[in-house]
C-alpha positions, 0 to 999 in steps of 0.5 A, spaced: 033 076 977 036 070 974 032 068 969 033 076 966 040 075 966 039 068 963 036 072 957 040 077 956 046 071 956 043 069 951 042 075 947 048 077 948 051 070 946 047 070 939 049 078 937 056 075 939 055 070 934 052 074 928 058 078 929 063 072 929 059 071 922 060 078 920 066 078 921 069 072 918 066 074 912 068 080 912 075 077 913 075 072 908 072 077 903 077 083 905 084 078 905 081 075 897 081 081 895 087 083 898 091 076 895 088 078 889 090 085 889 098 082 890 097 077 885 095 082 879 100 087 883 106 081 882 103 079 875 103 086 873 110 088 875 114 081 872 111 083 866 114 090 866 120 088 868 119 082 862 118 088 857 124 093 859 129 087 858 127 087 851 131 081 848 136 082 853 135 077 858 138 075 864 141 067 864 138 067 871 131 071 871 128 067 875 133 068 881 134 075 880 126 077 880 126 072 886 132 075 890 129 083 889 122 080 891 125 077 898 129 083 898 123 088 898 119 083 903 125 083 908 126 089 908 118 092 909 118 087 913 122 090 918 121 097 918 114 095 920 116 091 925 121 097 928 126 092 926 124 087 931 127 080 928 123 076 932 118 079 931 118 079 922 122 073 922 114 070 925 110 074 920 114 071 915 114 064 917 122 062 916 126 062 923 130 067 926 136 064 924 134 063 917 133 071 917 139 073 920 143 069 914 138 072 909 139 079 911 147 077 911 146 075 903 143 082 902 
């Protein structure tokens, strides 16, 4: 009985390890495209929001378009987190204070 045991140890510990490996590539794969996605996303955002200005810019266009992308971040943020503040403050990397003060400056 133990040596069945053995093998069905090892079987199961090499099927675990194929899934492992499966299943950081296909996360690896999954969160590239995804950045990609964002990437062209922003890109294709900034320069309409570029074009509808014409030759009417903004002195300030770096702050304005980084002020209404942290905006929309924040706020998407926590509608997904059921505007748990600990919870979003986490998943955006900042501290809770730091959020608090952010969502005031909204």
């Amino acid at each position: 009985m133990k040596f069945s045991a053995t093998i069905v140890s090892r079987k199961t510990k090499k099927y675990f390890e194929k899934l492992k490996k499966i299943h950081y590539k296909y996360n690896f794969t999954l969160k590239l495209s995804m950045s990609m996605d964002l990437k062209s996303a922003i890109k294709s955002a900034v320069e309409r929001y570029i074009d509808l200005q014409g030759t009417q810019f903004s002195q300030n266009i770096y702050h304005d378009i980084l002020g209404l992308t942290e905006q929309h971040l924040i706020k998407t943020v926590l509608q997904k987190t059921d505007n748990n503040r600990s919870q979003a403050a986490k998943i955006l990397g900042i501290s809770r204070v730091t959020l608090i003060k952010k969502l005031k400056d909204l």
